[in-house]
N, C-alpha and C positions, 0 to 999 in steps of 0.2 A: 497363500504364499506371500502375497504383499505387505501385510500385516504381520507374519515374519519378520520379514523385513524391514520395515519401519519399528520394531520394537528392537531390534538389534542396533539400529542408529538413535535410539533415545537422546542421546546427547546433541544430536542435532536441534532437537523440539527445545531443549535446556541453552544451549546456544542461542537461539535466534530471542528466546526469552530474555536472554542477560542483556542483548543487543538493544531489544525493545526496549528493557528496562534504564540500561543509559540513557539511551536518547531520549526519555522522555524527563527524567532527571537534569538532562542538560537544559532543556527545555526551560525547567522549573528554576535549575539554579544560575544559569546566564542565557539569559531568555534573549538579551540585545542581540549577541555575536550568533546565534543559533540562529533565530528567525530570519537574520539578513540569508543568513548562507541557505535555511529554507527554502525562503521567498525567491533564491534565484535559481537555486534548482526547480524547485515546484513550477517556477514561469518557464523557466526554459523548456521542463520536461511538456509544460502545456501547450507550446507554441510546437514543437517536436511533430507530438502526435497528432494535435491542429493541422500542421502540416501533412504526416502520411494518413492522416482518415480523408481531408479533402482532397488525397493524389488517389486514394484506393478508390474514395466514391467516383473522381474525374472518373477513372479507369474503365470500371463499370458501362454496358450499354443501359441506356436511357430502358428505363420499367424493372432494372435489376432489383431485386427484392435487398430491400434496407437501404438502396442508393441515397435515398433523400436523409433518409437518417444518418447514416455515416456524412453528408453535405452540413448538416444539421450540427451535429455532435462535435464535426472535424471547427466549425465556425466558432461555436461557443467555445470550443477548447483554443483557440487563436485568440480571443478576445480576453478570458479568461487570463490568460498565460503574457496577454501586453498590458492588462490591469496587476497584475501582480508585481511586473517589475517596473511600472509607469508610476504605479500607486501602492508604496509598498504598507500607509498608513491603515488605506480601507483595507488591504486584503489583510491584512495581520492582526485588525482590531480582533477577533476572537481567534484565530487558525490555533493560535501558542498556546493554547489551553485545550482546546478540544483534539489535536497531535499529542499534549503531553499525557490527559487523561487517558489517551485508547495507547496510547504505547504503554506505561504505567501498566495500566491491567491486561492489556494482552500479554506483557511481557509477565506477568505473574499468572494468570492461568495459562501460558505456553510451559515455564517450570514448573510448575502443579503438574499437567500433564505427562511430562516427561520424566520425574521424577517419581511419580505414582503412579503409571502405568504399567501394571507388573507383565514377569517375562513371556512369552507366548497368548498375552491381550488374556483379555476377560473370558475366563474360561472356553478359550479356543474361539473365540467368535471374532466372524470378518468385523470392521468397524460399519457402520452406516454411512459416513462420510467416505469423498475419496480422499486414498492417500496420499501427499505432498511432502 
């Protein structure tokens, strides 16, 4: 049923393709105004969840299974996330090219996908992956 499903919204999988495909274009073709506005989402989203991993892991009692990891996770992601917008030199030296490359090609095999994925899937068969 779910593969149904997802082959009736094809144009969804063609959508997020066009989207990825922009944004890595932009990337490529005014990489200055792009990265700034990157770099301060990417920090902020880093300091964000820096913040709720080390409120989830506080939350936690002491021996909770992954506490230490989410303390872990939640720290480099706060660090991470005040080096991005403290230092936006270091963290951008390569980011603008390895975001432009995977948007670039995911946004060209998301429309391959969707565009070639004929109607009721591959001769009736569920996908392997789940669907999103």
């Amino acid at each position: 049923m779910a593969f149904g499903r997802m082959n009736e919204r094809w144009w969804g999988r063609v959508a997020l393709g066009v989207i990825a495909l922009i944004v890595g274009l932009a990337f490529l073709i005014v990489p200055g105004i792009t990265l700034v506005v990157f770099l301060w989402i990417f920090g902020a989203f880093m300091i964000l969840t820096g913040l709720v991993l080390l409120s989830y892991a506080w939350s936690k009692p002491k021996g909770t299974r992954h506490r230490t990891l989410n303390f872990v996770e939640g720290g480099i992601n706060l660090v991470i996330g005040v080096i991005a917008l403290l230092a936006p030199g270091l963290t951008s030296l390569l980011v603008v090219y390895l975001v432009a490359a995977f948007a670039i090609i995911s946004g060209i095999l998301q429309i391959a996908e969707g565009v070639l994925t004929p109607p009721g899937g591959r001769h009736g068969e569920r996908p392997a992956a789940p669907c999103w």
